[in-house]
FIMARFI-147169 format. One record per residue: x, y, z of N, C-alpha, C in turn. Coordinates in pm, 1 decimal. Each point is the difference from the previous one (the first is absolute). Example, Ala and Ser with C-alpha at 12.3 -4.5 7.8 and 13.67 -1.06 7.14 Angstrom:
BEGIN
PT      n.X      n.Y      n.Z     ca.X     ca.Y     ca.Z      c.X      c.Y      c.Z
PT   1319.0   -569.0    780.0    -89.0    119.0      0.0     90.0    120.0      0.0
PT    -35.0    105.0    -72.0     82.0    119.0      6.0    -77.0    109.0     73.0
This chain:
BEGIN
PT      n.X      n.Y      n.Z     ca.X     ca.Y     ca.Z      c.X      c.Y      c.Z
PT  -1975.3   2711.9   6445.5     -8.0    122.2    -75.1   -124.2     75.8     45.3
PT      7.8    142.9     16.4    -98.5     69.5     52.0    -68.2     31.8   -137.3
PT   -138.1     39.0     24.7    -54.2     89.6   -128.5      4.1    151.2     13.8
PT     35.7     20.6    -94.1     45.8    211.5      0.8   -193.3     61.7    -24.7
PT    -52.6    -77.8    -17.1   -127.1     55.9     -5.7   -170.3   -105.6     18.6
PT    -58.3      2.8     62.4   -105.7    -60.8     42.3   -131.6      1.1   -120.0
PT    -34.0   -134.9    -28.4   -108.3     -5.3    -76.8   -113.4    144.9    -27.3
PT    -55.7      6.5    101.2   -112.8    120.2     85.6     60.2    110.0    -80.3
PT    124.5     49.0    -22.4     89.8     93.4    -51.1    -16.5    -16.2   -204.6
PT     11.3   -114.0     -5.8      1.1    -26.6   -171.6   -130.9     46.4   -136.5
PT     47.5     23.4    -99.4   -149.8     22.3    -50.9    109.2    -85.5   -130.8
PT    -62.5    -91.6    -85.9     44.6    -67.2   -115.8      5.1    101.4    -86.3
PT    -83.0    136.9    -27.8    104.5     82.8    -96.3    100.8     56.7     -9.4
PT     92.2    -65.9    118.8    131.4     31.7     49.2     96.1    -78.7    -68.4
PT    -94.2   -101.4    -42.7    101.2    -96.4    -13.2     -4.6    -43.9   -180.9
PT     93.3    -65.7    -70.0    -35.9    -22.3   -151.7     12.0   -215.2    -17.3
PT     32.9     22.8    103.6    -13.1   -189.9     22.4      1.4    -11.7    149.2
PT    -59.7   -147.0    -25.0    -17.1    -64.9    145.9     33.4   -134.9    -19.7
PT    100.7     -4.0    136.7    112.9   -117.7    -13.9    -87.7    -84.4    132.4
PT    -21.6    -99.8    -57.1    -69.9    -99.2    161.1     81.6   -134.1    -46.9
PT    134.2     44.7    117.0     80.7   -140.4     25.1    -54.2   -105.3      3.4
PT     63.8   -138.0     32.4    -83.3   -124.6     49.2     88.6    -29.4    127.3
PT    -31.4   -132.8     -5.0     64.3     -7.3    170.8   -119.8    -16.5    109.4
PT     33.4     -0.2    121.5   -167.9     38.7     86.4    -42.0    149.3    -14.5
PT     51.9     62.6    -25.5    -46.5    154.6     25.7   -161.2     34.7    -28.4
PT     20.4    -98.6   -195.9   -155.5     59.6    -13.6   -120.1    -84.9     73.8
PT     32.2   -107.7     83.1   -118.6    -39.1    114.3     -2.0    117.2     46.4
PT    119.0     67.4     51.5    -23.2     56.7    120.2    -90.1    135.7    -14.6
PT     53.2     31.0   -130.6    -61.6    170.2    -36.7   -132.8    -22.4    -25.0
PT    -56.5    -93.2    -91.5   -138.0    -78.3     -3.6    -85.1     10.8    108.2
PT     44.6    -41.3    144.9    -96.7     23.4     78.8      8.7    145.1     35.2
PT     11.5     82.2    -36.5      4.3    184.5     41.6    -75.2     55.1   -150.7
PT   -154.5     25.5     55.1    -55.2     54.2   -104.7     42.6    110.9    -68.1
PT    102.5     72.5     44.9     66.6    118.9    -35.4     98.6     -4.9   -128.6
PT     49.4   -173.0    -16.9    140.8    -11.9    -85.8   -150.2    -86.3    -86.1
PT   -116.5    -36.7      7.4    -73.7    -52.5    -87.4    -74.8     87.2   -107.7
PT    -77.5    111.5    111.8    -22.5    135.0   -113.0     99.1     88.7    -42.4
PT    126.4    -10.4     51.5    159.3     56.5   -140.4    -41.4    -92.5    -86.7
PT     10.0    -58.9      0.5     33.6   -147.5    -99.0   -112.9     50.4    -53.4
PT   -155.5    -23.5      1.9   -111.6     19.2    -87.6     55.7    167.5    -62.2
PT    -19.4     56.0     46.7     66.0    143.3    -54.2     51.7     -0.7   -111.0
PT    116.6    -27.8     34.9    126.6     15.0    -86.4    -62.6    -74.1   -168.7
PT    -28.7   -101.2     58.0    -71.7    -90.1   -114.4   -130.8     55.4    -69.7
PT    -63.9     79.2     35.9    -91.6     68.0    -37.0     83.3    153.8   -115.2
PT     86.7     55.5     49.9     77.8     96.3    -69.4     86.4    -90.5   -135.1
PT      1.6   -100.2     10.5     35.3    -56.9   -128.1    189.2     -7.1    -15.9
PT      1.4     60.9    108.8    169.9    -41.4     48.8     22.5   -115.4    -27.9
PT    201.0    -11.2    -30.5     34.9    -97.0     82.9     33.3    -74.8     92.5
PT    -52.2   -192.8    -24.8     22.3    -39.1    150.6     79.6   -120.2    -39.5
PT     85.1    -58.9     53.6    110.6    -65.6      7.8    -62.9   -102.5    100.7
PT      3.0   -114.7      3.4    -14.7    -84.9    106.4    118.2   -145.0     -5.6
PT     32.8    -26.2     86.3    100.7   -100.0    -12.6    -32.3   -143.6    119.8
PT     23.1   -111.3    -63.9    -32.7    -76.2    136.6   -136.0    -53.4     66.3
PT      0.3     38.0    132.3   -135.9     40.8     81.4    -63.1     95.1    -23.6
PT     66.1     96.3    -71.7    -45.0    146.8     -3.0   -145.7     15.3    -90.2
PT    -16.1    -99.3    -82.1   -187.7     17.0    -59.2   -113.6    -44.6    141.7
PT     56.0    -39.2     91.6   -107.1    -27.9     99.5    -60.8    126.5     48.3
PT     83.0    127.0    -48.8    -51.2    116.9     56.3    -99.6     28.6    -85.6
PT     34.5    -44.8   -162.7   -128.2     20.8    -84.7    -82.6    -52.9     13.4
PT    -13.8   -103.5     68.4    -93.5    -72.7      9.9   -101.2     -1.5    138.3
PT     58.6     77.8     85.4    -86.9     64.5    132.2    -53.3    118.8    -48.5
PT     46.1     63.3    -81.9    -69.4    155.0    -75.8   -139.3    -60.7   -112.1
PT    -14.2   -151.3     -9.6    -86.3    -11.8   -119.3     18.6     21.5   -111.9
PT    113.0      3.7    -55.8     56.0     41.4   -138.4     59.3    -93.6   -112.7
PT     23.4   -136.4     57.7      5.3   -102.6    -52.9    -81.1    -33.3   -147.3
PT    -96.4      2.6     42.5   -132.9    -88.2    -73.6     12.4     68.3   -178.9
PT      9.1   -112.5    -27.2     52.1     52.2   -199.4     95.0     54.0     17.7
PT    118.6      8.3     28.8    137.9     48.3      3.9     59.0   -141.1    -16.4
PT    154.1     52.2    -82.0     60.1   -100.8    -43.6    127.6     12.9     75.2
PT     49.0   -105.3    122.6    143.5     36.4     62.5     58.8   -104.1      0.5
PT    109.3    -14.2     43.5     57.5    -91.6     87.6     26.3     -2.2    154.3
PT     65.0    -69.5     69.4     29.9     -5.3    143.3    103.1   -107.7     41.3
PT     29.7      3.3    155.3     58.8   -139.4     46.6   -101.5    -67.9    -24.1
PT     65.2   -141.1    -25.4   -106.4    -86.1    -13.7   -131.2    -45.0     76.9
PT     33.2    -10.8    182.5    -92.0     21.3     61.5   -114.8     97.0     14.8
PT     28.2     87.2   -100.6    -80.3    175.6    -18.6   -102.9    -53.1    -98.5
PT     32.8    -78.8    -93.4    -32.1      7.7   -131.6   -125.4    -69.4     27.6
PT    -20.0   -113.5     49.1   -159.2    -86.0     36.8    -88.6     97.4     83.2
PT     69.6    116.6     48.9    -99.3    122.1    117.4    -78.7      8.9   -152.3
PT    121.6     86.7    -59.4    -25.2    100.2    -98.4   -135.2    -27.8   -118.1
PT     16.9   -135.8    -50.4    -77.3    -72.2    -77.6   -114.0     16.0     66.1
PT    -28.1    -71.1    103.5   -121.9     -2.4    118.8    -63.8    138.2    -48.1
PT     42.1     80.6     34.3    -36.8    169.5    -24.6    -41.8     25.6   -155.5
PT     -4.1   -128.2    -59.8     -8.0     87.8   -168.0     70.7     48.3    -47.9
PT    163.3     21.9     21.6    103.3     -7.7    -73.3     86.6    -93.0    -71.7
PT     26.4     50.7   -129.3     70.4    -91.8   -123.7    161.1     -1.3     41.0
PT      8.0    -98.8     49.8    165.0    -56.7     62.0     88.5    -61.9    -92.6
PT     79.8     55.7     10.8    115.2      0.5   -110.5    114.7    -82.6     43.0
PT     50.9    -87.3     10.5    108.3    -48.4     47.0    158.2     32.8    -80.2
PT     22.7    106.1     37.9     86.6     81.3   -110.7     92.0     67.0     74.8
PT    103.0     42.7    -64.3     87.4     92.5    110.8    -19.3    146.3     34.6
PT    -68.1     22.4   -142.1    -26.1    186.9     -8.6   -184.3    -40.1    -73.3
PT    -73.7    125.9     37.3   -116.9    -29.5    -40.9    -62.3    158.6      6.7
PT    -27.1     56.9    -97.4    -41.2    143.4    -41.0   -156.6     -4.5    -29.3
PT   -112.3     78.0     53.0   -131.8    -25.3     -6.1     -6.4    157.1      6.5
PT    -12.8     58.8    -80.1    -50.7    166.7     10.8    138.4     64.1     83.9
PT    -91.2     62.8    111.3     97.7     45.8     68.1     85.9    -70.0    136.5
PT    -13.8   -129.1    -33.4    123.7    -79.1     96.4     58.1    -68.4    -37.3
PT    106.3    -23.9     58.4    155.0    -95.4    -19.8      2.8   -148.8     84.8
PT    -47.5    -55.2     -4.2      1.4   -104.7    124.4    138.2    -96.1    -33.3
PT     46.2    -73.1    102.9    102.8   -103.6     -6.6     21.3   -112.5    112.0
PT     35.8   -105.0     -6.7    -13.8    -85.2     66.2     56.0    -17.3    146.9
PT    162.6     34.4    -61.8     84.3    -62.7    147.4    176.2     57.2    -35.2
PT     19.6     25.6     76.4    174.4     23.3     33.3     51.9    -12.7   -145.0
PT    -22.4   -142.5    -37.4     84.9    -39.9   -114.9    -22.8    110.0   -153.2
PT   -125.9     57.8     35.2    -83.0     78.1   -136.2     45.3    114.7     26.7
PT     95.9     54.2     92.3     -6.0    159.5      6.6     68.6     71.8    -94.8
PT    124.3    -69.8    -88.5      3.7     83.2    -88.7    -11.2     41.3   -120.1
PT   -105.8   -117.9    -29.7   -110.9     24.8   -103.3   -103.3     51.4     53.8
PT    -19.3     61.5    112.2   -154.5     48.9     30.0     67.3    161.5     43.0
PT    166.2     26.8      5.5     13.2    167.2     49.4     59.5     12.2   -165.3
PT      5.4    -81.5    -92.9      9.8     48.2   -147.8   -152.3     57.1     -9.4
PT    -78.0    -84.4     17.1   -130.0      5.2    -61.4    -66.8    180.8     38.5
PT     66.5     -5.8    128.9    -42.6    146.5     74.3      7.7    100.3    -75.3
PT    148.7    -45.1    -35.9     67.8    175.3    -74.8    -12.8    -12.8    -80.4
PT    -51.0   -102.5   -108.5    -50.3      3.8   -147.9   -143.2     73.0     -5.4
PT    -30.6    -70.6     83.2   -150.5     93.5     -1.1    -60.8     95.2     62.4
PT     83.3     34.2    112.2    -14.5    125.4    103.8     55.0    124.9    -47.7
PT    113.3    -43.3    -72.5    118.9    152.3    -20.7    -16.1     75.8    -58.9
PT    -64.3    -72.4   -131.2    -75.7    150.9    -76.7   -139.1     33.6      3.6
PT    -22.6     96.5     77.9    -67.5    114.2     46.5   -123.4     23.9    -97.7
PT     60.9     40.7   -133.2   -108.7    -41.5    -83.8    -56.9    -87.6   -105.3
PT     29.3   -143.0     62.2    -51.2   -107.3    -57.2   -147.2     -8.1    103.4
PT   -104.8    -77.2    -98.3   -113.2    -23.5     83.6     -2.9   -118.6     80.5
PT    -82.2     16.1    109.3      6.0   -124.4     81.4    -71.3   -123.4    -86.3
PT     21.2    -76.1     15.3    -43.7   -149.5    -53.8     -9.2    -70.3   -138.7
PT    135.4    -79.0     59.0     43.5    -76.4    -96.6   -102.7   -111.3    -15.6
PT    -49.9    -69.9    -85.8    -81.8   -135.6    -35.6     53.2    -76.9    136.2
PT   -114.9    -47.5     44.9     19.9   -101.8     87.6     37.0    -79.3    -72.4
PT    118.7    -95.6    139.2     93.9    -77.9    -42.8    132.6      3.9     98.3
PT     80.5    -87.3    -40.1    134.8      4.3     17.0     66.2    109.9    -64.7
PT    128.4     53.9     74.4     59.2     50.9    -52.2     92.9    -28.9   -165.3
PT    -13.0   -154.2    -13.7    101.6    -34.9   -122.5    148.4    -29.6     69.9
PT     62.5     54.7    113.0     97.9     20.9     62.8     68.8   -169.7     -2.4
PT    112.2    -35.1     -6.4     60.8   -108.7     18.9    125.3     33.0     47.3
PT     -3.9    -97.0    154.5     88.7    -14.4     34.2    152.2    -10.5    -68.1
């Protein structure tokens, strides 16, 4: 798949969430300081960010970890801790303004979790850290 538009091109007030797949990708975007200060950005505007998987390793090359409450793949989760983050071993995990989730099996309790809390526009960002409550 090509990209229709280049990082260098993006500004996060373009955007009203930020989706960081898992998989290898977020190694890969991690080492490109460019997808590290989006990431600090975006997170600084108080947006949402969605992370799934591997996908908190990107939070965690931006420095954003530390007192944040997420989840991850499991191999993510001992980075994450290391960093001063509160690891959740959970399927869905809501900390202000992010959504974190574990793995494949959590996705559709973690794209409920999205549109419960993304869709309306004027609800405020951040729910009590925690789990979503969500059961499989």
């Amino acid at each position: 798949m090509k990209a229709d538009v280049s990082i260098d091109d993006v500004d996060p007030n373009d955007f009203d969430l930020l989706f960081i797949p898992g998989g290898y990708s977020p190694d890969h975007l991690r080492a490109d300081e460019r997808f590290v200060e989006f990431v600090k950005a975006f997170d600084e505007s108080g947006k949402w960010i969605a992370a799934v998987c591997h996908g908190p390793q990107l939070l965690l090359s931006a420095n954003l970890v530390k007192g944040r409450t997420l989840t991850a793949w499991r191999t993510v989760q001992d980075d994450l801790e290391l960093a001063g983050a509160n690891v959740k071993d959970e399927p869905v995990v809501i900390d202000r303004n992010w959504i974190t989730s574990r793995h494949p099996g959590d996705l559709d309790l973690f794209s409920r979790a999205i549109i419960e809390n993304v869709r309306p526009a004027e609800r405020a960002i951040g729910a009590d850290i925690g789990s979503t409550g969500l059961n499989a």
